[in-house]
N, C-alpha and C positions, 0 to 999 in steps of 0.2 A: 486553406490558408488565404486570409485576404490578403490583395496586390493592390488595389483599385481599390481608390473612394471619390465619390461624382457627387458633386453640389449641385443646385441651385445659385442662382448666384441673386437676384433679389429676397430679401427678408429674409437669405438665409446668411450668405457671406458679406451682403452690405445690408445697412438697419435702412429699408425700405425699399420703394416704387422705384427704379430707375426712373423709367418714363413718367411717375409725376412727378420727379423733380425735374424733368425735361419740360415736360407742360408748364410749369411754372412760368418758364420764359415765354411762355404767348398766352398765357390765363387761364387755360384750359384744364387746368389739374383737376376740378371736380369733375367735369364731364369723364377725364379718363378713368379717375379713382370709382368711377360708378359700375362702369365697362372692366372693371379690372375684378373690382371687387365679385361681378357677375361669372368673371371664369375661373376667377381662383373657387371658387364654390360649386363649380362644375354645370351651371345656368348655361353657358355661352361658351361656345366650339373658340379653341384656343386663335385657329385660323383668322376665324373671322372678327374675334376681339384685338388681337394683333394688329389687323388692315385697318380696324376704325377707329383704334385709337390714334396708331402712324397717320391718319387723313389731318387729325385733329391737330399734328406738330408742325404740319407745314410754314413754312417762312423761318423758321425757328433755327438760329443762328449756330453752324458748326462750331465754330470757333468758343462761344459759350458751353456747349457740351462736352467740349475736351476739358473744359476747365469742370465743370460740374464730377466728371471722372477722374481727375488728378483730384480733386477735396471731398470726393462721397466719404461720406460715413461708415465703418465696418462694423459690423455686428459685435458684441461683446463678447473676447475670448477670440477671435476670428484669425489675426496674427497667429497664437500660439497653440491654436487647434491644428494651424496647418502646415506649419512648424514643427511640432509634434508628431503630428505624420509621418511628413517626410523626414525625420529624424530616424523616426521608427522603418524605414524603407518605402512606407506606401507611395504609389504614383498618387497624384491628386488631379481632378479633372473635373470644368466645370461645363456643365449643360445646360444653356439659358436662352428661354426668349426673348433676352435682353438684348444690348448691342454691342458694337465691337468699340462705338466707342465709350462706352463705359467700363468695357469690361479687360480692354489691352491695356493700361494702364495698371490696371490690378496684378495681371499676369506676371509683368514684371517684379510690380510690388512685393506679392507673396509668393514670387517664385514657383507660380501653378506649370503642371507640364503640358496640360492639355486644355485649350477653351475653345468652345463650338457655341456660337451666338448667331442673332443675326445681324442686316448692315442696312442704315438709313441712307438710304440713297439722298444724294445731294447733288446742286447747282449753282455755281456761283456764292459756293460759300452757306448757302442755307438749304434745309429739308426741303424737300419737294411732294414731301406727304407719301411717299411710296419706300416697301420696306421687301428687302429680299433675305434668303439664307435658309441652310437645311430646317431650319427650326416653323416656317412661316406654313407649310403644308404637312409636311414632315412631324414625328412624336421624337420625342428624346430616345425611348426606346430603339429607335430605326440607329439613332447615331450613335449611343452606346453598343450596340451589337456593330457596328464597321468601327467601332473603336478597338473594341476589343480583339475584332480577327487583327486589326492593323498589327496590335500587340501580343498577338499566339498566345492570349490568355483566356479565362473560361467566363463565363457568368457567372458560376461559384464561390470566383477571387475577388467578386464586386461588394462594393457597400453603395447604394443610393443613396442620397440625403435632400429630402425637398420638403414643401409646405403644402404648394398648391394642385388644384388637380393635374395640370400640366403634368407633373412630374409621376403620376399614380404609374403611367406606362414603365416606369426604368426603375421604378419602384418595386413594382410588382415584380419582375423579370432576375434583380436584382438576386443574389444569394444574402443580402440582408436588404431590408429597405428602411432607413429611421425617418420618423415624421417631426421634421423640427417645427414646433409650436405654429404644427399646418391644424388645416381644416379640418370639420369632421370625416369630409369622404376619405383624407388621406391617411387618417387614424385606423379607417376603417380596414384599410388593409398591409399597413404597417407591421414591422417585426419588433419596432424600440419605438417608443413615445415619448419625445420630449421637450418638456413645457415651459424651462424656462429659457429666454433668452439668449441664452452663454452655449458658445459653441466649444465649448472647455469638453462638456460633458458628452460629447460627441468622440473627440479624444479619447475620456474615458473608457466609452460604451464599444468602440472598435479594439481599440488595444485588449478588454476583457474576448472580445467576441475571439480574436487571436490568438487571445490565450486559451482560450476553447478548442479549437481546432488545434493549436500544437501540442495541448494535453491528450486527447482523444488521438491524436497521428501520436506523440509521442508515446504512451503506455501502446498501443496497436505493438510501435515498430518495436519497443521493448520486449514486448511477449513471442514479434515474430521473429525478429533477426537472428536471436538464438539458432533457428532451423535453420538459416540460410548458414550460419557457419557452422550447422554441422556436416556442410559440404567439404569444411576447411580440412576435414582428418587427413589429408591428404593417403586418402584409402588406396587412391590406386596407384599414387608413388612408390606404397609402402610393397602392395598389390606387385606392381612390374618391379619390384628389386626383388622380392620372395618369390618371383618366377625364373627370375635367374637362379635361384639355390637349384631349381629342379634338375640343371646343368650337373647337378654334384653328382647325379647318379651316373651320367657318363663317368665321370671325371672318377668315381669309385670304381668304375668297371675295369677303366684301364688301370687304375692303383692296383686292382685283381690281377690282371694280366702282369703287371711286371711281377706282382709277387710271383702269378705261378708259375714264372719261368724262370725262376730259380734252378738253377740246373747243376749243383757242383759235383763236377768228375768226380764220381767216388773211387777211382783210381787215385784219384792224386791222395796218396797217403800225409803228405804233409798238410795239405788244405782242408782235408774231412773234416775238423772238427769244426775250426772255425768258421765255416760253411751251414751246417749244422744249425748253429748258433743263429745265423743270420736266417735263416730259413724260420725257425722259432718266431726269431723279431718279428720279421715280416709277416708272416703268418698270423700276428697278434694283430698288425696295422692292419691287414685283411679284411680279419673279423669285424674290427671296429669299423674300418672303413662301410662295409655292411649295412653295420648296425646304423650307423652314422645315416648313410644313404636312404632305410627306409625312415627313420626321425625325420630327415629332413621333408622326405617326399607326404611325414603326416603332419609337419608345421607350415609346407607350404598348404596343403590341401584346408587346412582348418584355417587358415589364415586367409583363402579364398575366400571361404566362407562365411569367417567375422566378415570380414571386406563386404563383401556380396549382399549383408545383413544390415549391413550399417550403412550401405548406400539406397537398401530398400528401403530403410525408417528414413533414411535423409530426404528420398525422392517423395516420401509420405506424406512427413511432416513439414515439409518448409516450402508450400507450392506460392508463393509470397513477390517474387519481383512481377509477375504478369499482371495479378490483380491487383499491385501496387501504382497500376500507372492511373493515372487520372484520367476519364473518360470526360470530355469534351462536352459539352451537350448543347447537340442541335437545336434555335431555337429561331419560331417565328417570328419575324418582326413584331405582332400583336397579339404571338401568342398568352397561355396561361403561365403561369409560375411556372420556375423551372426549381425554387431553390431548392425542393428535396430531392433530384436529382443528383447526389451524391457520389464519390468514387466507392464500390465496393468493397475497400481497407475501411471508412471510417462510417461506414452506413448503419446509421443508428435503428433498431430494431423496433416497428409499432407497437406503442404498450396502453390496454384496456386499462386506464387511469381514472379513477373518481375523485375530481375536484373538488374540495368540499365546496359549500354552497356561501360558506361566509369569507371576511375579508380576514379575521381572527386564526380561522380553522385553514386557509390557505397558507399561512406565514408560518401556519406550526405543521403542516406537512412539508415544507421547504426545508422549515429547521430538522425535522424528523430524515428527510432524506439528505440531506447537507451531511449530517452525522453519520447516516449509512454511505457514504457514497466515499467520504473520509477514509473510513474504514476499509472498507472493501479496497479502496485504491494505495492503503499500507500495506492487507495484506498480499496484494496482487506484486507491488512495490520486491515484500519479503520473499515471495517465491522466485520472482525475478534474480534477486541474488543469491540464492540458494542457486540458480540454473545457472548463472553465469562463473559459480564458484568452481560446482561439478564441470563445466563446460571448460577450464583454464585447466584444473584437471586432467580433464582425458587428454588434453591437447599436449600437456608435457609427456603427461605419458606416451602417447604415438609420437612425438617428436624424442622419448626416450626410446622407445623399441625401431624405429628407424635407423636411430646410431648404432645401437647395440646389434641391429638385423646386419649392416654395414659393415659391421666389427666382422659380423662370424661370415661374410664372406670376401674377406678383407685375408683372413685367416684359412678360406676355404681357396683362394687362387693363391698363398704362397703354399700348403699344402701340394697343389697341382705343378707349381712352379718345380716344389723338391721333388718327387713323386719324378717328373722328368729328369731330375739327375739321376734318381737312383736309377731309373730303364738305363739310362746312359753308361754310366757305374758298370751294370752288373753285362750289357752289351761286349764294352772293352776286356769285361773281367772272360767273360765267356769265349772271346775270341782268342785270349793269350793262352786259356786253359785248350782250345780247340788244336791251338799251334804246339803246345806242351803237348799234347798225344803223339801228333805226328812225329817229331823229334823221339821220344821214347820209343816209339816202335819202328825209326830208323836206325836209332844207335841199338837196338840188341839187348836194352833195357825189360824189355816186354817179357823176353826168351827167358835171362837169367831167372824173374822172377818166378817165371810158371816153373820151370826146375827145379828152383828151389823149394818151390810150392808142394811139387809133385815128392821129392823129396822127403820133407816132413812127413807128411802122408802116411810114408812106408816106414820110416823110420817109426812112427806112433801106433801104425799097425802091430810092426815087429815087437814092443816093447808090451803093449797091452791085451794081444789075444794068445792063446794058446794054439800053436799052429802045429804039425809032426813036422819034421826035419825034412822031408822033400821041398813042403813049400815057403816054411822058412830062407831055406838057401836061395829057394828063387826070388824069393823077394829081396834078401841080401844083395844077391846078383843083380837085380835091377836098380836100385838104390847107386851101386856102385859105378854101373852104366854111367847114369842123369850123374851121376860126380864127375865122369870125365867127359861127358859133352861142356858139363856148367867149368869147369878148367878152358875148354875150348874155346867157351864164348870171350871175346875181347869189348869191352864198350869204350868206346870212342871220345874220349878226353873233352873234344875241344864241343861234341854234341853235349858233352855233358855240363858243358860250365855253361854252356845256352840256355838249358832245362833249368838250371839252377837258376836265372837271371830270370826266366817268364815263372819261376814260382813267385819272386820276389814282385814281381810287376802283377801278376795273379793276385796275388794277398794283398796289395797295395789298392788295387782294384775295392775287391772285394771289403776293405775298411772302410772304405769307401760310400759305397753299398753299403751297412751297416747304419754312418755315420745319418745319412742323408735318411735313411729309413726313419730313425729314431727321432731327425729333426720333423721327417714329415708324422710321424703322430703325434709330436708336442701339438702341431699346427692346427691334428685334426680333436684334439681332445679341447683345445679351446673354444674349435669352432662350435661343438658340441656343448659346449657349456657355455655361448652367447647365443645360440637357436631354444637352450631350455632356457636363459634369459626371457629373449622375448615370449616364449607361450607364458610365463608369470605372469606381464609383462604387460599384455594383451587382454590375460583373465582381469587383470586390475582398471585395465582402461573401458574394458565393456561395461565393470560394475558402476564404474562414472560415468559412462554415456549414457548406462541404464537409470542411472537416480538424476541426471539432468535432463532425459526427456520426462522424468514423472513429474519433477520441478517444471520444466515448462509447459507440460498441459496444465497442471496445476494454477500458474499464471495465467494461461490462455481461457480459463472457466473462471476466473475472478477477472479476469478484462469482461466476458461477457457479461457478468452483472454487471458490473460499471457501466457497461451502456445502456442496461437496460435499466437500472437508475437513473441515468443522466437523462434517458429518455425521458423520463417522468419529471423530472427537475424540470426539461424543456415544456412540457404542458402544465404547468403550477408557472411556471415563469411567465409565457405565455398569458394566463388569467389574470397574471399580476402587474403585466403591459409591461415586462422587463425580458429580456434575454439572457441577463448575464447571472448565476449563480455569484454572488462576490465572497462564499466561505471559501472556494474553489480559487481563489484572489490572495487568499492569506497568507501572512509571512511565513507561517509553518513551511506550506505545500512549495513557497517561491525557497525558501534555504534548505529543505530537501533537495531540488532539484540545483541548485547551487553547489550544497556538497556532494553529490553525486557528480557532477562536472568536475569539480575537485579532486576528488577520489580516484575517478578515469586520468586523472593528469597527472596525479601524485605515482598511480599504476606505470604511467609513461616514463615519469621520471628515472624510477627503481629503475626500470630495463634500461635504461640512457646510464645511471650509476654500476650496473652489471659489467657493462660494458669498458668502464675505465674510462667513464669519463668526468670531467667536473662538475660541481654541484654551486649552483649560488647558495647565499645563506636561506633566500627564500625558499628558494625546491627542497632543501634543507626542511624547514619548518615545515615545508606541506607535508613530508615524508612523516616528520613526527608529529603532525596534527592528527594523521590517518594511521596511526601507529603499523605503516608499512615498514620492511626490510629490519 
């Protein structure tokens, strides 16, 4: 992208010779215009035409020459070339063998940022024939290159603009060099030629060159940026919160352990069944819990693994900000050209091109590629938002399966949370039942029942087998025994209204326990059905991750004919003494690129109106210009 454009400043930004209109004032204009005209044609070392022209202005009145620099004449178009410019952002900067004071005057005028001249030394008001400044020994190229370091810019960001040989040096070095209605030598190694007058066309010829370079960086950054936010899946966000589910296998083990310590005294005849029952439940939350546990430990693993996959294709495909940075280029004071010298994002690829041989069959390979180049850059254009369509896609979806991953274990720590009360629960219930035994087998409870127990026994013996009369009686006899010990037993009144009070604290317990159980499976059967959520969830988001990297290699093989077209453009343009494609200029390509800006804004909007907030009537209209929302 050009930053810098560097004039000439006679015959290109004023219409003539400074120093012969200085010669004027002591006669001498033809002698100069001889010596001038010798180095602008490359006859005579700029050095030594300099010194002997300045010999010739001697006596030659400052005060004159200030005025000669407030009323010089500007080239045609000179104003609003430079104007335009700097409208457009360029620095502007001029490099002249001329002098400072012709040339400080102007600076103010047209608002230049930078001028590098030389200086007539004076005495008492008049020349004294002797002339100093970077320019007198010194090439332009020397002070354009400490211009530039000054400015931590490249030779790349440069446009030169001269006539005469003087200038070939900053010309050449230049990442453009234009030859304003110069000589033949400086034709000869020019990038843009041109011959009429009017620095208008200068204007022109730079703003196209710009537009070159931010078409070529723009479709580049289109085809690559894609990559770069396919960093954005926030993979290992998703990554370190589905490592925390792995925690659920604990968190199942102990839900195992309060299940199987389910313990109810199967003594306690009142509490059996209801015991029973809770043992069922939980027994059921168990399993699930389980089940649960290994699901989860295979949605985290394969979720590793998308993860793992999808930051391999990222790490792949998008190697993009390193080789994006612009590389500097070193260069000699006198050395050769640097312009092809390029950054590695927009380096146009060498292409075996046959020009044809006429001026006819050149303008119809231009129009032939103008046409392909169109093309190819619609369809590179259409894959482009094919990728970026896929790409807003997967992005909702992993910022859907994130929620939903959140949800289920959102639902997985108040499971844990419950899962604690029931331990709790069935702890207190366990301890009241531990205190109900003791109490039962100090009041004499324990005794009556085995009695009674023993009891039955005989009595179901005696009623159901066929016994002879010996041991019938004895078993009558024994029967009748265990009847007056169980007479003999007394239980203890005030033990017994205790035992009755820890059954009721027992069961109360134990509801408890039940309650909390049942709440803790709602928790865990949800969380189970937002973990099979997200594997959906996931499978849908791979299959758009999957069709927007084939959308943007796709773009990235139609960017690379575009440059290897463009290539070709630049050698047919080239033979045609122009740089600039201007089909590539057309309204079409400039209101594509307008509503595509648009588009991205009207995008901005919708998310701004999601949000609740207001809408002017315009964001309004752009919304339904783009038939978004």
């Amino acid at each position: 992208m050009i930053k810098l454009v560097v004039f000439d400043l006679d015959n290109v930004i004023i219409d003539g010779e400074a120093i012969d209109e200085i010669g004027k004032l002591v006669n001498v204009e033809e002698q100069i215009a001889e010596i001038t005209e010798q180095a602008m044609n490359g006859d005579l070392d700029f050095e030594t035409s300099i010194k002997e022209r300045v010999k010739l202005l001697k006596g030659a009145s400052v005060d004159e020459i200030k005025k000669i620099g407030n009323e010089v004449k500007l080239m045609e178009g000179a104003e609003e070339a430079i104007k335009g410019l700097k409208d457009e952002g360029f620095e502007i900067a001029v490099i002249s063998g001329s002098f400072d004071l012709i040339a400080n005057p102007l600076k103010d005028k047209l608002n230049l940022d930078h001028v590098f001249t030389n200086s007539l030394l004076e005495k008492d008001g008049l020349l004294t024939g002797e002339v100093e400044g970077p320019l007198v020994e010194g090439t332009k190229a020397d002070v354009l290159v400490n211009l530039i370091e000054e400015q931590d810019i490249s030779l790349d960001e440069c446009v030169a603009v001269g006539d005469g040989a003087n200038d070939i040096s900053m010309i050449e070095i230049a990442k453009y060099g234009i030859a304003f209605n110069a000589k033949p030598a400086v034709k000869e190694i020019a990038d843009i030629i041109i011959e009429n007058n009017d620095l208008k066309e200068v204007l022109f010829f730079i703003n196209n060159l710009n537009a070159d370079s931010d078409e070529l960086e723009e479709s580049t950054e289109l085809t690559e940026e894609i990559a770069e936010d396919t960093e954005d899946i926030s993979s290992e966000d998703v990554a370190s919160e589905a490592a925390e589910v792995v925690s659920s296998e604990d968190v199942a083990s102990e839900a195992a352990e309060v299940v199987s310590s389910e313990d109810v005294a199967s003594e306690d005849v009142a509490s059996e069944d209801v015991a029973s029952e809770a043992v069922s439940s939980e027994d059921v939350a168990l399993e699930d819990n389980e089940d649960a546990t290994s699901e989860v430990a295979e949605n985290v693993s394969a979720e590793a693994v998308e993860t793992t996959s999808s930051e391999d294709v990222t790490s792949e495909e998008s190697g993009k900000t390193s080789e994006e940075e612009t590389e500097k280029v070193s260069e000699d004071k006198k050395g050769s050209k640097s312009k092809n010298k390029k950054s590695k994002k927009n380096q146009l690829p060498e292409v075996d091109f046959d020009v044809a041989t006429t001026p006819e069959g050149v303008r119809q390979q231009k129009d032939e590629r103008e046409a392909l180049i169109s093309k190819i850059a619609d369809e590179r254009e259409e894959f482009n938002k094919v990728a970026k369509e896929h790409r807003k896609i997967r992005d909702e979806l992993n910022d859907s399966l994130k929620e939903n991953l959140k949800l289920a274990i959102d639902f997985r720590d108040k499971r844990n949370e419950i899962n604690k009360d029931v331990e709790a629960s069935k702890k207190l219930r366990d301890e009241v039942n531990e205190e109900l035994k003791k109490l039962e087998w100090s009041s004499g409870r324990r005794d009556r029942l085995k009695l009674e127990n023993e009891i039955k026994k005989i009595d179901k013996v005696i009623e159901t087998r066929v016994l002879d009369i010996k041991k019938e009686n004895q078993l009558v006899k024994n029967a009748n025994d265990l009847r007056k010990q169980l007479m003999e037993i007394k239980e203890d009144e005030k033990v017994k209204d205790a035992a009755q009070d820890l059954k009721k604290v027992s069961e109360e317990h134990h509801a408890k326990v039940v309650e909390f159980s049942e709440q803790a499976q709602e928790f865990h059967e949800n969380m189970l059905n937002y973990f099979r959520k997200t594997d959906e969830i996931r499978t849908t988001a791979d299959e758009a991750h999957k069709k927007f990297i084939e959308a943007r290699k796709a773009a990235s093989s139609k960017h690379e004919e575009f440059k290897i077209v463009l290539s070709e453009i630049h050698v047919i343009n080239k033979a045609l003494g122009t740089n600039k494609s201007k089909r590539r200029r057309s309204e079409k390509q400039s209101n594509t690129k307008k509503n595509r800006e648009e588009k991205e804004k009207a995008e901005d909007i919708f998310e701004k109106f999601k949000q609740g907030k207001k809408l002017s009537t315009e964001e309004l209209l752009l919304l339904q210009k783009h038939n978004i929302g």
